[in-house]
C-alpha positions as CSV (number, residue, x, y, z in Angstrom):
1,X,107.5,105.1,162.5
2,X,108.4,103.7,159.0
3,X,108.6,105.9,155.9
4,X,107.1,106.0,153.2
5,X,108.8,104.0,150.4
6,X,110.8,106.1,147.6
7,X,111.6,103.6,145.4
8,X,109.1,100.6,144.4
9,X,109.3,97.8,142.7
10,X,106.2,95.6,140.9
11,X,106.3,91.8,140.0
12,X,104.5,91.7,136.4
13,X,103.8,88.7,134.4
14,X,103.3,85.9,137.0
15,X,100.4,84.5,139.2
16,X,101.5,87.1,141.9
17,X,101.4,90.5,141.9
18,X,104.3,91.7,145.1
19,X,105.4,95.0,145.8
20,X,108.5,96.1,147.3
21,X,109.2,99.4,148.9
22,X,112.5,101.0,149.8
23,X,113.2,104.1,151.2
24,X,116.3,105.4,148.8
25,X,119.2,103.2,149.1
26,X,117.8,101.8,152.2
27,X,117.0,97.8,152.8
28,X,113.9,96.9,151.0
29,X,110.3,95.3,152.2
30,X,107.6,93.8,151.0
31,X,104.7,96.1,150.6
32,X,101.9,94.1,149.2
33,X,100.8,91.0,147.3
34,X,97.7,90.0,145.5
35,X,96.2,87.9,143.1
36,X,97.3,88.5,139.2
37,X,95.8,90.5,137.4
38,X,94.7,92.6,140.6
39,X,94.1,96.0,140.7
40,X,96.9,97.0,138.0
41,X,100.5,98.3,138.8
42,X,99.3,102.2,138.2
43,X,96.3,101.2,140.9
44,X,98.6,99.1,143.4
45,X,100.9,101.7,143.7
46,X,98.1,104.5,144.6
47,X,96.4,102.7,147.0
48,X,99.4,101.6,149.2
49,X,102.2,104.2,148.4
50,X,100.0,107.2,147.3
51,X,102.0,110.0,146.0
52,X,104.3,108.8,143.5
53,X,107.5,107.8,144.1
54,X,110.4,109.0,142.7
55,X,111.6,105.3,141.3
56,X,109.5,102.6,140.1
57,X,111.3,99.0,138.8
58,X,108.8,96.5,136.5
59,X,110.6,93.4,137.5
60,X,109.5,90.8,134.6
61,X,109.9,87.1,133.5
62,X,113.4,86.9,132.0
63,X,111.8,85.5,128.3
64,X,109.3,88.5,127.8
65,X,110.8,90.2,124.6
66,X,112.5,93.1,124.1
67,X,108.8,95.1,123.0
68,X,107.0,93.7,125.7
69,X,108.9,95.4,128.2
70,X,109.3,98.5,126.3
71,X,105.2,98.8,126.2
72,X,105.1,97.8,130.1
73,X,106.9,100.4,131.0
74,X,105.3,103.2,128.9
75,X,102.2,101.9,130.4
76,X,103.7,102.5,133.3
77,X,104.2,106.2,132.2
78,X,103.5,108.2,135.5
79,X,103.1,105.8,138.3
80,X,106.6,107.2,139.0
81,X,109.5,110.0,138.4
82,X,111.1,107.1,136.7
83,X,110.5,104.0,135.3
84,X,112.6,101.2,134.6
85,X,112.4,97.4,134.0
86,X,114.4,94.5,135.5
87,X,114.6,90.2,134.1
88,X,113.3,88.1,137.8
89,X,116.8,86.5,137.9
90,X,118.6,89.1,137.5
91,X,117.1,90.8,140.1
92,X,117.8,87.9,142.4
93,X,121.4,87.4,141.2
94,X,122.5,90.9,140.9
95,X,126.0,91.7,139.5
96,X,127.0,88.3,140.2
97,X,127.1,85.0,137.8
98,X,124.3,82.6,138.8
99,X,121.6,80.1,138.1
100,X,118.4,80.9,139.2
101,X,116.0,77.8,139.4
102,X,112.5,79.4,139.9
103,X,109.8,76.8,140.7
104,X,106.7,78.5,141.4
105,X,102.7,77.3,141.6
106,X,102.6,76.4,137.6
107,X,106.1,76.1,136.3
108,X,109.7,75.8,136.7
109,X,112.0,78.8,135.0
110,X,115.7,77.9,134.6
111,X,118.1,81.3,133.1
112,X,121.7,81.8,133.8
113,X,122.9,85.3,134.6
114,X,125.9,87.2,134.1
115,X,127.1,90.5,133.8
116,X,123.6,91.7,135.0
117,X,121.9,90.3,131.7
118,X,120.0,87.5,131.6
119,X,120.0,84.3,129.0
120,X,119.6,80.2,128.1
121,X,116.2,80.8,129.7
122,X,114.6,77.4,129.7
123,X,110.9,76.3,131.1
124,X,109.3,73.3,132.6
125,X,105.5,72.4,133.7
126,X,106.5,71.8,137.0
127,X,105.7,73.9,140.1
128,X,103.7,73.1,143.3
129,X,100.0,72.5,141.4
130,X,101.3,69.4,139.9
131,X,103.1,68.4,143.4
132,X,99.7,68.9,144.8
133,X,98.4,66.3,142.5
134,X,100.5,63.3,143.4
135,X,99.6,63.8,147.4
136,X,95.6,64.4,146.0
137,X,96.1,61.2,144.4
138,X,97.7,59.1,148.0
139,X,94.5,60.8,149.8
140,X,92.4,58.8,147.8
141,X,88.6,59.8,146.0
142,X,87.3,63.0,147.3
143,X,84.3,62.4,148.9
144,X,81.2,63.4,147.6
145,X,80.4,66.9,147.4
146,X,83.7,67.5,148.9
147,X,85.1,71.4,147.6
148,X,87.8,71.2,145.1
149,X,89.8,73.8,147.1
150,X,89.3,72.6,150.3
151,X,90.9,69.2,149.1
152,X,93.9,70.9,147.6
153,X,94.2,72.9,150.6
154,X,94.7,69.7,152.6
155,X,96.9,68.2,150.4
156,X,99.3,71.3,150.2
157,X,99.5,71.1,154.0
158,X,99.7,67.6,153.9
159,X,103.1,67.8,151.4
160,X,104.3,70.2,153.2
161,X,104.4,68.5,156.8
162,X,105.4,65.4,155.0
163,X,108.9,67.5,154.5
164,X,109.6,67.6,157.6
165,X,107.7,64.1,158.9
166,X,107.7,60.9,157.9
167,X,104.3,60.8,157.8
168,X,101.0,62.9,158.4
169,X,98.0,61.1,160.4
170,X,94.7,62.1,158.8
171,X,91.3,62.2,159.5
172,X,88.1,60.5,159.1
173,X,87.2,59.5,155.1
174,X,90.6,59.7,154.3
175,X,93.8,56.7,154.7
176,X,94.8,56.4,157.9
177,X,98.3,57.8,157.0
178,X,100.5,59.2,153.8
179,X,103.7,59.0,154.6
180,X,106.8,60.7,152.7
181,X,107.9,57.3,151.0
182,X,104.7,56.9,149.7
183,X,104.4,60.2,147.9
184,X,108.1,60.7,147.5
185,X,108.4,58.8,144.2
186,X,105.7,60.8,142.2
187,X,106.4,64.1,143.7
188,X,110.3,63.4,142.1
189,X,109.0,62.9,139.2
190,X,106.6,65.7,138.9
191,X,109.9,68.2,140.0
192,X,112.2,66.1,137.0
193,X,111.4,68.7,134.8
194,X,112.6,71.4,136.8
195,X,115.7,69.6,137.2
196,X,115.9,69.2,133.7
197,X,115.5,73.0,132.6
198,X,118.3,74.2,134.9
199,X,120.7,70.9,133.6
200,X,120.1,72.2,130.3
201,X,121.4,75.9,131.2
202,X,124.2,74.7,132.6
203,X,125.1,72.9,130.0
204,X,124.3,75.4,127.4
205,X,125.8,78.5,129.6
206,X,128.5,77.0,131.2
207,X,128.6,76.2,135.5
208,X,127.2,78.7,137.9
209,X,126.1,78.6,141.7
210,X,122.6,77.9,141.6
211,X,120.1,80.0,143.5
212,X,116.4,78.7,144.2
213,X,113.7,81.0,144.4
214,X,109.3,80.6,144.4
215,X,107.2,79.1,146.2
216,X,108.8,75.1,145.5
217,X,112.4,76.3,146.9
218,X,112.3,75.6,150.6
219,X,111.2,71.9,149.7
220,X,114.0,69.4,150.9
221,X,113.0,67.4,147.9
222,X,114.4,69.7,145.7
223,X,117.5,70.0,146.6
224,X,117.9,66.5,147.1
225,X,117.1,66.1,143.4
226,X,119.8,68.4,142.6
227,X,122.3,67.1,144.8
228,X,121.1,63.4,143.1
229,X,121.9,65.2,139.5
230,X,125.0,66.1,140.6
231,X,124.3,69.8,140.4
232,X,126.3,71.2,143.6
233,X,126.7,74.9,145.0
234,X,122.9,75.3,145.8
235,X,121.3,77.9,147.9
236,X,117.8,78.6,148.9
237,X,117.8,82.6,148.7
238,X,116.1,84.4,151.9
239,X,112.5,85.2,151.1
240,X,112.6,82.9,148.2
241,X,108.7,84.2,147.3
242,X,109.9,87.7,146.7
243,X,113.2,87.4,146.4
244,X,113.1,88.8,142.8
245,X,111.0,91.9,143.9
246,X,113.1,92.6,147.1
247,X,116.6,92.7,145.1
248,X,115.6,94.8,142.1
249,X,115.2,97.7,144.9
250,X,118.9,96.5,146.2
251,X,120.6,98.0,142.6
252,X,121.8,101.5,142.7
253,X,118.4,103.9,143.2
254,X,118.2,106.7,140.8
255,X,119.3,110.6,142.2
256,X,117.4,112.1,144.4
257,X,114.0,114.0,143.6
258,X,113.7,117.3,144.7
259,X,111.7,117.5,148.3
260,X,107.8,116.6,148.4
261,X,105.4,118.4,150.9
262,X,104.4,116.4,153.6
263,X,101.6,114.7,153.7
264,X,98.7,115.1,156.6
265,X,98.9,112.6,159.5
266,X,96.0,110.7,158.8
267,X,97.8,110.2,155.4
268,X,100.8,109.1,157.0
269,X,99.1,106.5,159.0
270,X,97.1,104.6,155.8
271,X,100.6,105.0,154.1
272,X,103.1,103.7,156.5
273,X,104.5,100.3,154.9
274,X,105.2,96.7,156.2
275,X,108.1,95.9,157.6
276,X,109.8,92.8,156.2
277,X,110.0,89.0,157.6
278,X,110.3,85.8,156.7
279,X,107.5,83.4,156.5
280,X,108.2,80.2,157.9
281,X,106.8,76.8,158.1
282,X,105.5,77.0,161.9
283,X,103.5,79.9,161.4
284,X,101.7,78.2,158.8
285,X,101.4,75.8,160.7
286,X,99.9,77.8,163.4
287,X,97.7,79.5,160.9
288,X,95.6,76.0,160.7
289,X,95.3,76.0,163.9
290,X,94.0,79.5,164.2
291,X,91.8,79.1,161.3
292,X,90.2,75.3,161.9
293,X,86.7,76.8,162.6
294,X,86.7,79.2,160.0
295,X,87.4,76.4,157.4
296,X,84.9,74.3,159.0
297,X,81.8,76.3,159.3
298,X,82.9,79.1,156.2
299,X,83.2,82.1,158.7
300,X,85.0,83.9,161.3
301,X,84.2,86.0,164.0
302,X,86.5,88.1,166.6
303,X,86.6,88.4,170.7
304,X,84.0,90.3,172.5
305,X,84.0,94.0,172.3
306,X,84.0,94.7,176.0
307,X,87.1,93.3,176.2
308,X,89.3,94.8,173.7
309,X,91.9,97.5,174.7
310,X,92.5,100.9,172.7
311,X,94.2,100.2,169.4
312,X,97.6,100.7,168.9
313,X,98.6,102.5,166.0
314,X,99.0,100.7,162.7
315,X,102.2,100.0,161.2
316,X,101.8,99.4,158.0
317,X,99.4,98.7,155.0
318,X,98.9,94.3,153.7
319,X,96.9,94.2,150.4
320,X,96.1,91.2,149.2
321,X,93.3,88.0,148.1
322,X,90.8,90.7,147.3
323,X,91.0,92.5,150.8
324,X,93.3,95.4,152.5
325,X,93.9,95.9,156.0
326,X,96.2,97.4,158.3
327,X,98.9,95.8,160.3
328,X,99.2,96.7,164.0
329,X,102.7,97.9,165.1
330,X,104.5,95.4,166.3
331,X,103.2,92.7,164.3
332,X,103.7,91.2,160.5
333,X,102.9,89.4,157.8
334,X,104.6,85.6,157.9
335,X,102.3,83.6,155.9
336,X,99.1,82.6,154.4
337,X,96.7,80.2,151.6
338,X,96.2,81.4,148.6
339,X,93.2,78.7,147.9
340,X,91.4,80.1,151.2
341,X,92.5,83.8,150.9
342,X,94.1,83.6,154.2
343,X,96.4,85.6,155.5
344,X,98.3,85.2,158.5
345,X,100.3,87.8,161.2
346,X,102.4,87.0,164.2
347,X,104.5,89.5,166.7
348,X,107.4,90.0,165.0
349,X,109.1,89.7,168.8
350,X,107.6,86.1,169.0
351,X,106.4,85.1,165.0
352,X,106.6,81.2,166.4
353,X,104.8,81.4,169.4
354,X,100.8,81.0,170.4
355,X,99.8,84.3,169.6
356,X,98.7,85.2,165.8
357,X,95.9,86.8,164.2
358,X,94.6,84.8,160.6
359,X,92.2,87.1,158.5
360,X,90.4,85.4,155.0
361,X,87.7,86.0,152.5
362,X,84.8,83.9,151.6
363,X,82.6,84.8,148.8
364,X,79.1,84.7,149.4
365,X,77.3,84.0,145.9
366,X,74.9,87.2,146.8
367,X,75.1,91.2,148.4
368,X,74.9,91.0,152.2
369,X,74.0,94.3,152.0
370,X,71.5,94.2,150.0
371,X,69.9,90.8,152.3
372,X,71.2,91.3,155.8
373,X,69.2,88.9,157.4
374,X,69.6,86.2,155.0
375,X,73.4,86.9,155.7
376,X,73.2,86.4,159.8
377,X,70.6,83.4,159.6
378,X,73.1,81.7,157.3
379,X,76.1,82.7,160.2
380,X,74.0,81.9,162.9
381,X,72.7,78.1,160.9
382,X,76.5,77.1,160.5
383,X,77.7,78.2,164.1
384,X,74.5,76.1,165.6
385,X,75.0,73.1,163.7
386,X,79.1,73.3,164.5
387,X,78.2,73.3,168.0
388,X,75.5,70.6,167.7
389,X,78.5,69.0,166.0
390,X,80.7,68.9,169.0
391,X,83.0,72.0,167.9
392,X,84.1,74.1,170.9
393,X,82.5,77.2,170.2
394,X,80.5,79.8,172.7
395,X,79.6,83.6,173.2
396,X,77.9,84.1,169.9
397,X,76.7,87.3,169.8
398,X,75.3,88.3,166.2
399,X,75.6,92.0,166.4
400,X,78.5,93.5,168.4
401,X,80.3,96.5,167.9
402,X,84.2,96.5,167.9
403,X,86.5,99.0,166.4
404,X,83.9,101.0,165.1
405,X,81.9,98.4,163.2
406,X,79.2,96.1,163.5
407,X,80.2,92.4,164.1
408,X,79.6,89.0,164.7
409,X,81.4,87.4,167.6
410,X,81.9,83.9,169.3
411,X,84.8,82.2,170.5
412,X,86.9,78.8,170.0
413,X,88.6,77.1,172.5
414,X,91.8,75.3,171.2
415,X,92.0,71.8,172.2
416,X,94.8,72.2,174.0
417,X,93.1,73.8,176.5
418,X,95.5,76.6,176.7
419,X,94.7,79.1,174.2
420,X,91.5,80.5,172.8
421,X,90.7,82.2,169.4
422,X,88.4,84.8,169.5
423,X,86.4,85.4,165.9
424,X,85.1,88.6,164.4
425,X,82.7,88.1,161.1
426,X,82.5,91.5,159.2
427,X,79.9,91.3,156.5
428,X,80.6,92.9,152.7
429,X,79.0,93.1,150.0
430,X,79.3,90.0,148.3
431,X,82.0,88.8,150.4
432,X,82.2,87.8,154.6
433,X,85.4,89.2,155.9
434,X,86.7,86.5,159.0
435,X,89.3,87.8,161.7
436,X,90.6,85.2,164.4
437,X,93.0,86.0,167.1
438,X,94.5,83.4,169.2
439,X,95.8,84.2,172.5
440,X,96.8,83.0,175.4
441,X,95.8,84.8,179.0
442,X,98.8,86.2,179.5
443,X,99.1,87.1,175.9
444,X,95.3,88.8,175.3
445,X,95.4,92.2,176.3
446,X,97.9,92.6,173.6
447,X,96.4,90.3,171.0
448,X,92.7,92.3,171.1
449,X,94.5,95.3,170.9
450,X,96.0,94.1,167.5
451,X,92.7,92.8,166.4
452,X,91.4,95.6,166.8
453,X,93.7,97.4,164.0
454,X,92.4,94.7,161.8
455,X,89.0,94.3,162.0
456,X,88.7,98.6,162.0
457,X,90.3,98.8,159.0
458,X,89.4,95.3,157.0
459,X,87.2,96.0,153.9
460,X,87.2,94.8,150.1
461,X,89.4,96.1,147.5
């Protein structure tokens, strides 16, 4: 059973809101992560930790001034025992001398550190929207009435396989192929000015190993840019993501509070936090797989209730894209898409193999509850003309009860014949809450017990 997290630390000013828990000096993990502005830090921390902590730490972008982060943290007033503020890089760095090179969605954020203190700051508009752009532009017009975010979807998974291919075979209405020397010329330029903003600090601050951190640092590209620039001693940090968020929890916690009455056991379960892992490239790559009807037809749906086994117990709370759930024991967070609000969870025993459970949020433009049946003659329209489309689908069943809730149900069978993903569709509010678990025969017993946890305790934040 995992603790419950005594220290916490918040991401503020950026795109992301994260959450890191640690329990005392303990190793850290991530705890949460949604949308900017989100719920608020003072509304995060309730919902996932609860009780307050004893130490909270506001980690911030390094070129907020000094009243900024004075008024942060007395807004902060209360969330914890104590509050206290931390610059991103230095959080990353720590005690030791360094360049951190942060290229996130929006912009590239170049600051040397030393002595714990963070300076030279420079920025760039360069980040993984405007990579994004140059493969939008080798995939040619968007088709008409094609959605905006579907398209940049594709291209982000279409720059992102092109890292490790040479090229990426695509589908009908598009070019036949985009290979990495096509794109490889505009993508360098659209990362020169991160390049450029961490040259500068060097130059101004003196040499320093470089770290790269957000969402831009495991791109090969990258470092080959900076190896080109003759900028040596570069790492990618583990977790790049939340690397800042994870190492403000790894300085010195403050002393002890005095002990806190237990809380009730149904308290402890909604409380218990995620355990840490790295998200890697195949998962998200298995995510698409998982998720291919749900992108197609706008919805999801689970296995049929008859088969699922009891629920394990949940080990751990995942907050995010407008949505909270809990995560079965045994299993974590490794990846997602923002533009879908996808999340994705593998075994941590196995977080590259065919088992995974992918959960996202589409809006619906009106109040399911309010129009019920509007809501399952829209499901049930898409899922017939998918199937009259050729896609693999069966077993829809339009009201089925799993975990304690009315569902909607029906099954995809992968094309390689060997594994099937089983969708649950849980209808709310203004929004249609998808769950699909692929498994494969050997594997399902264990997988529907997972989903279970999920689609039980899935609802809208």
């Amino acid at each position: 059973m995992s603790a419950v997290p005594t220290r916490v630390a918040v991401a503020v000013g950026t795109s992301r809101l994260r959450m890191a828990g640690a329990v005392g000096d303990g190793e850290p993990w991530l705890l949460a992560e949604v949308a900017a502005p989100g719920p608020g830090v003072r509304a995060l921390v309730a919902d996932v930790v609860g009780a307050p902590p004893h130490e909270l730490v506001l980690v911030h972008p390094p070129a907020w001034p000094s009243a900024r982060v004075a008024a942060e943290v007395a807004r902060c007033a209360g969330v914890a025992r104590q509050v206290r503020a931390v610059p991103a890089p230095v959080a990353v760095a720590g005690s030791n001398p360094a360049a951190v090179l942060d290229v996130g969605g929006s912009g590239a954020e170049a600051t040397r550190v030393a002595g714990g203190r963070a300076f030279a700051c420079r920025t760039r508009p360069a980040g993984g929207a405007a990579l994004d752009e140059v493969v939008l532009a080798a995939l040619g017009p968007s088709p008409a009435g094609a959605d905006p975010a579907t398209r940049r979807a594709e291209a982000r998974r279409v720059r992102e396989v092109l890292s490790l291919l040479p090229a990426v075979p695509l589908g009908a209405g598009l070019p036949v192929q985009v290979t990495a020397a096509q794109v490889r010329p505009g993508l360098a330029a659209a990362l020169g000015p991160a390049v450029e903003a961490l040259r500068a600090v060097l130059a101004a601050a003196g040499p320093a190993p470089v770290l790269l951190v957000g969402g831009v640092a495991r791109a090969p590209l990258l470092a080959e840019l900076l190896d080109e620039a003759g900028i040596a001693d570069v790492t990618v940090v583990a977790r790049p993501d939340a690397a800042a968020v994870l190492g403000a929890l790894r300085t010195p916690p403050a002393p002890a509070p005095p002990p806190v009455p237990a809380r009730s056991p149904a308290a402890r379960r909604r409380l218990r936090p995620l355990p840490p892992r790295r998200r890697t490239r195949t998962a998200l790559a298995l995510a698409a797989v998982a998720v291919g009807a749900a992108a197609l037809l706008g919805l999801g749906a689970l296995l049929p209730p008859a088969s699922a086994p009891a629920a394990p117990v949940p080990a751990g709370v995942l907050v995010q894209y407008g949505y909270r759930l809990d995560v079965p024991a045994g299993w974590e967070h490794t990846g997602g898409l923002p533009e879908r609000r996808r999340t994705l969870l593998t075994p941590v025993a196995a977080p590259e193999g065919s088992d995974l459970i992918a959960v996202e949020l589409s809006p619906l433009g009106y109040d399911a509850d309010a129009e019920p049946q509007r809501a399952q003659a829209e499901l049930r329209a898409e899922y017939d003309a998918a199937v009259a489309a050729g896609s693999p689908l069966s077993g829809y069943v339009p009201a089925a009860r799993t975990a304690g809730r009315t569902v909607t149900t029906y099954r995809q069978q992968d094309p390689d014949g060997r594994t099937v993903v089983d969708w649950f569709v849980v209808l709310d509010g203004p929004a249609q809450l998808s769950v699909g678990c692929r498994h494969t025969a050997a594997g399902a017993e264990a997988v529907l017990a997972a989903c279970a946890v999920v689609v039980g305790s899935i609802r809208r934040t």
